[in-house]
C-alpha positions in Angstrom: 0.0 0.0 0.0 1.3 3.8 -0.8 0.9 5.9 1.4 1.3 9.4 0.2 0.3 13.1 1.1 -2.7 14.4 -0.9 -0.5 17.1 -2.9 -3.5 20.3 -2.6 -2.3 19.9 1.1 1.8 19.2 1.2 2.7 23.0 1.0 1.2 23.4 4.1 1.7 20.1 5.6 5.6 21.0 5.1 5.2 24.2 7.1 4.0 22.7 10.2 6.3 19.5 9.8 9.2 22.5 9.7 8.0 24.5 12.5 7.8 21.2 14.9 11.0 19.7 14.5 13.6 22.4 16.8 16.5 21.4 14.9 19.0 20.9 17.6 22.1 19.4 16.9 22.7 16.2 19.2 25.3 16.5 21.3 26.0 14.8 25.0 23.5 14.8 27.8 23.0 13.1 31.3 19.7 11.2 30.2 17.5 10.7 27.3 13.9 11.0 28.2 11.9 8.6 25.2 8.6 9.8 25.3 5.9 7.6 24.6 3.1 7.5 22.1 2.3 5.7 19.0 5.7 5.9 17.7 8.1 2.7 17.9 10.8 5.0 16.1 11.0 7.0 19.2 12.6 3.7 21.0 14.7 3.1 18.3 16.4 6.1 17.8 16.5 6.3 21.6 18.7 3.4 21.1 20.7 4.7 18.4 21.5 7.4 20.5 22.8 5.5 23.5 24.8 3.4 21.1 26.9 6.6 19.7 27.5 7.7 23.3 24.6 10.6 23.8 23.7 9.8 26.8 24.5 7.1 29.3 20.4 6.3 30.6 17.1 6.5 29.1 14.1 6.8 30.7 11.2 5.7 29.1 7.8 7.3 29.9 4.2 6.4 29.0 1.0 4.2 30.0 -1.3 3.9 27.3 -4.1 5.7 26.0 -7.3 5.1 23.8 -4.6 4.8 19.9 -2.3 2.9 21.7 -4.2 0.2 24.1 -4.3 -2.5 21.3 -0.8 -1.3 20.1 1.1 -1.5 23.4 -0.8 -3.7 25.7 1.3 -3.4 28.4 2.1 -0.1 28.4 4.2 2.3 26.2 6.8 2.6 28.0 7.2 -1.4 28.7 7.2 -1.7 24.8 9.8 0.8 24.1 12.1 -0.9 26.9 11.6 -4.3 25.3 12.4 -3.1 21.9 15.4 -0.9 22.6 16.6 -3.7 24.8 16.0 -6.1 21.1 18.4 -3.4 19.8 21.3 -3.9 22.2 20.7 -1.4 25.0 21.4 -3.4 28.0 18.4 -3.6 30.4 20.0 -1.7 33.6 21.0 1.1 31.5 17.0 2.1 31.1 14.4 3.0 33.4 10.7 3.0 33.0 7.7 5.3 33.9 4.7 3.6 33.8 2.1 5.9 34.7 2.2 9.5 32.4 -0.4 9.9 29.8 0.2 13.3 28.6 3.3 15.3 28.1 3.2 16.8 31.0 2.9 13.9 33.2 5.9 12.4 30.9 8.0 15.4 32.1 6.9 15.2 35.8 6.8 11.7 36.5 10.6 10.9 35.0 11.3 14.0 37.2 10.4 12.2 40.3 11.5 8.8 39.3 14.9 10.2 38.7 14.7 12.0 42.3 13.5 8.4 44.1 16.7 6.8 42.4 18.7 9.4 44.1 19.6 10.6 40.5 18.2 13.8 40.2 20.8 15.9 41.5 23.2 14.8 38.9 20.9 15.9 36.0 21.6 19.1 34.3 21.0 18.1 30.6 18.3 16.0 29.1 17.3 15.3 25.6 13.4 14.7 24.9 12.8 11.9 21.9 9.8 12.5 20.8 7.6 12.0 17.5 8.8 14.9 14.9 6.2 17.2 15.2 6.0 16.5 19.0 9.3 18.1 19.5 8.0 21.6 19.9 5.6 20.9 22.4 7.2 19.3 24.5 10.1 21.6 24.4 8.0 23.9 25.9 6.0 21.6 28.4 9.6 20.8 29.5 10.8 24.6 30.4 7.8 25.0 31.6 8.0 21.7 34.0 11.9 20.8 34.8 13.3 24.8 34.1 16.9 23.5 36.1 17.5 21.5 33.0 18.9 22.3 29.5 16.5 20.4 27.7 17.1 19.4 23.5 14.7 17.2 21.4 15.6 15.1 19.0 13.8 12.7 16.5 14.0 9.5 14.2 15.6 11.9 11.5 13.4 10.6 8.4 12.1 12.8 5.8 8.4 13.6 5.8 6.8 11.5 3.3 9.6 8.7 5.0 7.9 9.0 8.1 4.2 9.0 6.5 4.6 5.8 5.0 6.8 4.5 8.6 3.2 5.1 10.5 0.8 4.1 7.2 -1.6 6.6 8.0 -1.4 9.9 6.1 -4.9 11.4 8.1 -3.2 10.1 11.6 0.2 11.9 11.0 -2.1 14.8 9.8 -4.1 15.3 12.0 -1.8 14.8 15.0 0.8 17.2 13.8 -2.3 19.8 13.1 -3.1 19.4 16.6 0.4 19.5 18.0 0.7 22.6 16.2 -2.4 24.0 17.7 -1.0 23.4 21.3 2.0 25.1 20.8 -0.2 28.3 21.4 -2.9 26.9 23.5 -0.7 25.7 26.2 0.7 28.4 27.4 -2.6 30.2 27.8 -3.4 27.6 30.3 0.0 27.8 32.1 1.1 24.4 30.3 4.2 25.3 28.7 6.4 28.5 28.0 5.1 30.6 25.2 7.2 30.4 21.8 6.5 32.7 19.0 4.6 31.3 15.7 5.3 32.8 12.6 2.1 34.1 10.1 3.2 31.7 7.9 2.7 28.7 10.4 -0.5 29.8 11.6 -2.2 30.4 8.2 -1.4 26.8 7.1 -2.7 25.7 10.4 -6.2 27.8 9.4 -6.0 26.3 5.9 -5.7 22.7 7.3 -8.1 23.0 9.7 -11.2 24.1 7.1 -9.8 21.3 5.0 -11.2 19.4 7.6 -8.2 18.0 9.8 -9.7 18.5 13.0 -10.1 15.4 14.7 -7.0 16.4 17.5 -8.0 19.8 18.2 -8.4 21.2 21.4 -11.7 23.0 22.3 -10.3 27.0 22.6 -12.0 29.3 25.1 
């Protein structure tokens, strides 16, 4: 099956899959945080990552919610261990949170897990694996949340229309990264995340996309 962006919408598509990803260049930090979802490639690359000598730990951090119940019966986080574990990380170098099931909890939670280990104190740097166009939000839900770290996100680095077909649902990836987009703004008007600036440009897609019909992850503004 192809899998392919309808092409009266991949101008736009392309802005809001640019204005997600941060673009930060990896470079060493104490712990990666793999934040769970839908999204096997975030273990993956959370392994890839330990293997080249990022960081030292991961923390992986998720329960599951109503799109991944089926997927990851036992939790996301349980799933993402097993797998990066199938892809060499050795078992004591990972840790996992079982119970977040938003962003915010993700952030918290490895917070305080890190702090019952005794850990905490000797975390100054973290890098957030996320989906792609989960990077910006949870950037912010992060400097918001854990403000005594330096905090860098960092994806599966696959091309758009690579990581379409990696998931196999074009209205899926759509509508979650119009919805991510959406809480980039929407956050920090209910004291969920620092505010970040959104160009015109970004924001006009977002309007475009959103009377195309790609609404089904919106948040209810007011």
């Amino acid at each position: 099956m192809v899998v392919r962006l309808p092409e009266e919408h991949r101008a736009d598509v392309e802005i809001l899959w640019e204005f997600n990803r941060m673009g930060h260049a990896v470079r060493p930090v104490d712990v990666g945080v793999g934040l769970g979802g839908h999204d096997i490639g975030v273990a993956s690359y959370a392994a890839e990552l330990y293997h080249a000598g990022v960081f030292p730990m991961i923390v992986f951090t998720g329960a599951h919610g109503p799109s991944t119940r089926e997927l990851f019966p036992r939790g996301e986080a349980v799933h993402f261990r097993e797998h990066a574990i199938g892809l060499g990380v050795p078992g004591e170098a990972i840790l996992v949170e079982t119970r977040a099931t938003n962003t915010g909890e993700n952030i918290e939670f490895t917070r305080d897990l890190l702090a019952e280990r005794g850990l905490l104190e000797s975390i100054g740097s973290v890098m957030l694996i996320a989906r792609p166009y989960h990077q910006r939000r949870s950037f912010a839900i992060c400097r918001k949340r854990w403000p005594a770290v330096d905090v860098r996100c960092g994806s599966l680095p696959l091309a758009l229309d690579d990581y379409v077909a990696s998931i196999g649902d074009v209205e899926r990836v759509m509508n979650m990264l119009i919805g991510d987009t959406q809480r980039v703004w929407a956050y920090p008007a209910r004291g969920w995340a620092i505010d970040q600036d959104v160009p015109d440009e970004v924001r006009a897609a977002y309007g475009r996309l959103v009377a195309a019909g790609f609404d089904r992850r919106l948040l209810a503004e007011g």
